[in-house]
N, C-alpha and C positions, 0 to 999 in steps of 0.2 A: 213586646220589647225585643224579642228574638228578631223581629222581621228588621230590626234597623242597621244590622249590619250589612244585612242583603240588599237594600235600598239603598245603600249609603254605597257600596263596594265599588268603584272603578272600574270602569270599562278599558280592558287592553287598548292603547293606540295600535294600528296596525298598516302597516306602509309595505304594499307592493312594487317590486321594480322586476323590470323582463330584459333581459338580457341579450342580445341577439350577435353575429359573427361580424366580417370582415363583409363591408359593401364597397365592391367592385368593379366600379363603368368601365370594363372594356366595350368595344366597338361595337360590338354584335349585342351586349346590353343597351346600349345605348338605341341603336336599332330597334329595338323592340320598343324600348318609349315612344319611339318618333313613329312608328307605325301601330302605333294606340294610341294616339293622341288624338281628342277629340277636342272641337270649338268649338263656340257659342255664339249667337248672330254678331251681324258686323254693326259698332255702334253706328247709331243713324246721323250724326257730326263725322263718320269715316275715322279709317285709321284701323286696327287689324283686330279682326275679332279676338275675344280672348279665349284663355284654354279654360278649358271645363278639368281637367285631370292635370295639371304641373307638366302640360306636353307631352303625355304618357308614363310619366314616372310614378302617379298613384294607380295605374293597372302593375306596374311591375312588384310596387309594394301590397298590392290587393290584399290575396288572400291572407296576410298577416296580419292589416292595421286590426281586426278585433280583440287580436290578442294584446297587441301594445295598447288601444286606446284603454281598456281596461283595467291597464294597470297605471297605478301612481306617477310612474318614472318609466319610462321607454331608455334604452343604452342601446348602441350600435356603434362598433369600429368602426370610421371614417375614410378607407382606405384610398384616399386620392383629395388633392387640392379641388376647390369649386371655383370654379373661373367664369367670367361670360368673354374673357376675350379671345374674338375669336381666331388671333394667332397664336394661341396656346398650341405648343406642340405634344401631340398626341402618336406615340408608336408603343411598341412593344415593351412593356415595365413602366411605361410612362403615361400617367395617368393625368385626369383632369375631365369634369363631370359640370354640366348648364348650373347655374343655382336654383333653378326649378325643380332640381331632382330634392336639393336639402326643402323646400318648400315643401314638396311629396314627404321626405320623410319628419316632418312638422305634423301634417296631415295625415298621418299615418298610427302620431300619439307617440314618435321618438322627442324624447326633449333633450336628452344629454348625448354628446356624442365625442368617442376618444379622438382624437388626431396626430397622439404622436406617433407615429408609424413610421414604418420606412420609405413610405411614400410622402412623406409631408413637404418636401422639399423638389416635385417631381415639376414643380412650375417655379421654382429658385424661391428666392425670400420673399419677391412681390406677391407669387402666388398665395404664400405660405399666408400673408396679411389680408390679401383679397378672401380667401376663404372664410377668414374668420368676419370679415364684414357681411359677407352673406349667410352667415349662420346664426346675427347677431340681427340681420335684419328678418329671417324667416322663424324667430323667438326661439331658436334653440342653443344651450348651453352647449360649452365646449372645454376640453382640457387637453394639455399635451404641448401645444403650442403656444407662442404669444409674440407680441410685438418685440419682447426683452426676455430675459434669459428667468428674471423673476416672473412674468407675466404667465412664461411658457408652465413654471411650478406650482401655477396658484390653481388651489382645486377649485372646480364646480361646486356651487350648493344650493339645492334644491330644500325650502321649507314643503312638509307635508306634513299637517295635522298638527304641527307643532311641533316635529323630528325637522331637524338639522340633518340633511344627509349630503354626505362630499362625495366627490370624485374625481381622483386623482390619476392621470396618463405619462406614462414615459414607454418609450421604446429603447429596445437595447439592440437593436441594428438600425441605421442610417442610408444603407446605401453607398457604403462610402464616403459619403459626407461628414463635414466634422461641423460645428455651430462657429461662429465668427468667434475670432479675438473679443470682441468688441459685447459686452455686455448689455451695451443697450440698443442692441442688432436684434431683430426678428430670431428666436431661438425655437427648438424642438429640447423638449423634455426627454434626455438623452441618456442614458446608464450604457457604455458601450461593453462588450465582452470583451476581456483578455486582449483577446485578437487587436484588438480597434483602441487599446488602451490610449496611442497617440493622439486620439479626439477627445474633444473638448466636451466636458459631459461629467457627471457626478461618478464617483464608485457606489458601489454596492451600498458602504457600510452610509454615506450620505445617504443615497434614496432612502433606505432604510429610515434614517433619523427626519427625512423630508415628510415620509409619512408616518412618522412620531407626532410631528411639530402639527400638520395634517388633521389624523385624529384626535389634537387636543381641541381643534375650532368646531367640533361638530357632535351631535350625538351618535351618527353611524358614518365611518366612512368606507368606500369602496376602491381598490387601486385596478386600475385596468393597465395589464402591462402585454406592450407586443413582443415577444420573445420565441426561444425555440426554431425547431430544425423545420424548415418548409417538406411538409410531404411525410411527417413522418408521426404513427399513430401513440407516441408517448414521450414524456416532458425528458427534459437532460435534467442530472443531478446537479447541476449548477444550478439549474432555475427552480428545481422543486425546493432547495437551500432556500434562495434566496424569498421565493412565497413563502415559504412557514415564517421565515424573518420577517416579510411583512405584517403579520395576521400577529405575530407577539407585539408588532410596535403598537398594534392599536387598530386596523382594520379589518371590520368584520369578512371580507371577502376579497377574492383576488379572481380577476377575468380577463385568460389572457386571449392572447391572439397571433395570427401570425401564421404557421403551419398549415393554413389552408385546408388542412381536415381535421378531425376531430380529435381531442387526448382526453385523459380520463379527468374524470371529477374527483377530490377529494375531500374528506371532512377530517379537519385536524382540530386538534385542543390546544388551545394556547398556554405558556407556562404559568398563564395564573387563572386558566382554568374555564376561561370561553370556547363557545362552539366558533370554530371558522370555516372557511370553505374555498378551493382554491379549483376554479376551472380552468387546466392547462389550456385550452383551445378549445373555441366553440365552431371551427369551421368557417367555411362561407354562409351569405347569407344571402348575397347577389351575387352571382360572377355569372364565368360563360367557361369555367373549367369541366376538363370530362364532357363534355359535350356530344364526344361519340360512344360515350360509355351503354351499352344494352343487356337487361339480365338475360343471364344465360342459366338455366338452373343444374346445380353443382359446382359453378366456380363462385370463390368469393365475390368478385367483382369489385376488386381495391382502385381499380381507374374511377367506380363508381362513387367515391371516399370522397373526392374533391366536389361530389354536390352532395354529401350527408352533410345536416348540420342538425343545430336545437335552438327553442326559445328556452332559456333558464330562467325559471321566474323564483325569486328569492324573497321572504315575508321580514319586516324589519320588525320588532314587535318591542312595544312600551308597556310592559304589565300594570302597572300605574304613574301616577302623575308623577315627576321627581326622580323615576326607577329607573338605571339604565337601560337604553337599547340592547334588543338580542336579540341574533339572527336564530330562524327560527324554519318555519318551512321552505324545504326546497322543492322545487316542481322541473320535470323537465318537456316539452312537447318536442319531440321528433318532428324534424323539418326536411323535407329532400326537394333541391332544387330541379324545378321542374325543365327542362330543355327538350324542343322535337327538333335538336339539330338533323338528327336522323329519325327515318319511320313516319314521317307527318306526308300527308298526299300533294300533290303537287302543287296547287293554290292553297294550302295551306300558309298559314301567314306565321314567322316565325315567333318561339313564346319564351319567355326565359321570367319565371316566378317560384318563390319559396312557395311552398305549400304545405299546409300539418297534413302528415302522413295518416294520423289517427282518422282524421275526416276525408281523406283520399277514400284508405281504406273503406269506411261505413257510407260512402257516396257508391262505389265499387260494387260493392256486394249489393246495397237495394236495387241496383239498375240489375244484376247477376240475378238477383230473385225475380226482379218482373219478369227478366226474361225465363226464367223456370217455369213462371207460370201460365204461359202459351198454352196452346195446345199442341202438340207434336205433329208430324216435324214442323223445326223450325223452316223458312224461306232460308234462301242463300245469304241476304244482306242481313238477319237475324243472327244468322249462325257465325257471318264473319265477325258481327258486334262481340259475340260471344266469345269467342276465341281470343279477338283483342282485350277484352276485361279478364279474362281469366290470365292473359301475362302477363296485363296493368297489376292484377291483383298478386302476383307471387311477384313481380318486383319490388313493389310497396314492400312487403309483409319480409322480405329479402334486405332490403334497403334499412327495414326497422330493426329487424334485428341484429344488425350492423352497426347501430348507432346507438341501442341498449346496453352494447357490449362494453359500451366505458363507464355506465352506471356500477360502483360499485355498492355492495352491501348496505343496507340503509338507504337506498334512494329508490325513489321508481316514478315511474310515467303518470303525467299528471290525464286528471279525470277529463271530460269533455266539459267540465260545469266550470272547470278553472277558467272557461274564458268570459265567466261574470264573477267579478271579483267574491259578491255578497252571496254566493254558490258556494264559496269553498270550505271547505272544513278540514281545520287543522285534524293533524293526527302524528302521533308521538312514534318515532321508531326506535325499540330498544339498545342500547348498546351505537349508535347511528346517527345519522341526520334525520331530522324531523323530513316528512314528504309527504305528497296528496298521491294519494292511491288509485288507480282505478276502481272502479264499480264492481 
């Protein structure tokens, strides 16, 4: 009789989502797609063979997609309109990316992606509406923007397992831009700062109640907000206010963006007593910043900031049927955007890819070991491989340790098994954030 409680007992629901930065097609990314793109024969009725990779935009997301397909919910800031026309103007701050790249990041296991940015507006309102058709047709959710001012407010919801989970995008810089008079105009989900108060756009204490009303539609919801000082490694007290205010209305987690390098993570309690979680900035996650950045050992290497990033993967968890959601493990994998704008050999063909560092590193060293185990001396082109893995290897380990520096107390670097979901195992930190640990 003893045994029928344990037979009987519920099984935790459990819903992964992975979090990732600001994706940014400037020209020299975009570049790299088009010279990694591969086809496929040409059909035999004529007409243009097709692409085997999204025109090279699933090499650019490569080394990543195992981490996103593995989780439930894939997230990624959307840092530019998707256009295919091709007199979209394209220069400097002004962005606009093929729809083949959102097909790549489909492919890649992103489903939800923010857009209200201060790029949403970089191809005017036509763009603003063409984007969201191409993201509607490549099966990926979207929040931030919309055809109308309500459109732009409504969150994302993704069913898993049976959790209802939201997500919710506003930006609180524009560009200058204000949203139309006109309501039922193509609008950007807009909270502007002090400064910008004369644009059209919600205050604080709205957004705030926006995701009150938000968290009442869902069992978890998430607010993704672009905010914060560009370039700079920690949040302003305006916006760390106004995140803890989010996570009281009702949102287990806050993800912001913006800043282009990294801020710190934190874990707050909310006034009635949940765990929350507030990532000032996750970085890039594609660009083509720092491009000339090279470790040098002894300096920081803060030009090096603008390609640190992470995947954040956050665990939603139902301890049983009826029970509320709670956010529960946090994981972070160390990301550094890989670039040979400089140091690559002359035919070398240019690369621009995130890559986990952890696996950089353990890739690194077994090639450093085989070469150990030579017989002495090495040849010349032995010894030069040598040389270049051993700076490869203290800039990784450099780069890493740069980007642990905003985990605070309670969090840590997730294990290599995190990238099979049914690998991982919870583990409780005292006083903290629950996190996966390394080995």
């Amino acid at each position: 009789m003893l045994l029928i409680p344990v037979l009987c007992a519920a099984t935790p629901t459990r819903v992964e989502l992975v979090f990732g930065g600001d994706v940014i097609p400037h020209g020299e990314v975009k570049r790299v797609a088009r010279e990694h793109a591969r086809t496929g024969a040409k059909p035999e009725g004529g007409g243009a063979a097709p692409s085997l990779n999204h025109e090279g935009w699933g090499h650019v997301f490569g080394p990543i997609t195992d981490v996103l397909r593995t989780a439930d919910v894939g997230v990624v800031n959307l840092e530019t309109p998707v256009t295919d026309n091709p007199k979209a103007v394209t220069r400097e701050l002004l962005f606009n990316a093929p729809s083949a790249m959102a097909h790549a990041l489909a492919s890649a296991g992103v489903k939800v992606v923010s857009t209200g940015n201060n790029h949403a507006r970089d191809q005017h309102l036509t763009g603003l509406v063409e984007t969201l058709r191409h993201l509607d047709a490549a099966g990926i959710q979207h929040t931030g923007t919309g055809a109308s001012q309500a459109a732009a407010w409504e969150p994302a919801f993704v069913d898993v397992r049976g959790v209802k989970v939201g997500f919710l995008s506003f930006t609180r810089l524009l560009n200058g831009f204000s949203n139309p008079k006109d309501a039922a105009q193509p609008h950007v989900a807009y909270v502007p700062y002090p400064r910008y108060r004369a644009h059209r756009g919600l205050t604080p204490d709205e957004a705030v109640e926006a995701v009150r009303a938000a968290a009442a539609r869902c069992d978890a919801l998430v607010v993704l907000v672009h905010w914060g000082t560009e370039y700079k490694d920690a949040p302003i007290p305006e916006d760390q206010k106004l995140g803890r205010a989010l996570l009281d209305a009702g949102a287990k987690a806050v993800i912001g963006h913006h800043p282009h390098v990294l801020q710190p993570l934190e874990a707050y309690t909310t006034a009635d007593g949940r765990r929350g979680l507030i990532a000032y900035s996750l970085g890039n996650l594609v660009a083509n910043q720092g491009r000339f950045y090279r470790h040098v050992p002894g300096q920081k290497g803060e030009e090096g900031d603008k390609r640190d990033s992470m995947l954040l993967r956050v665990s939603l968890v139902r301890p049983a049927p009826g029970a509320p959601v709670v956010l529960e493990d946090v994981a972070v994998l160390p990301v550094w955007i890989e670039n040979n704008a400089v140091g690559r050999a002359r035919k070398e063909a240019r690369n621009i890819q995130p890559v986990l560092i952890d696996r950089e590193v353990e890739a690194v060293t077994e090639r450093l070991t085989a070469l150990a185990s030579r017989p002495a001396p090495l040849d010349k082109e032995a010894r030069r491989e040598k040389a270049l893995l051993e700076r490869r290897l203290a800039g990784s380990r450099h780069r890493r340790e740069r980007i642990l520096r905003m985990l605070p107390e309670g969090f840590a670097v997730a294990s290599p098994a995190l990238r099979q979901r049914e690998a991982s195992v919870p583990s409780a930190v005292s006083g903290g954030m629950a996190a996966q640990s390394a080995p």
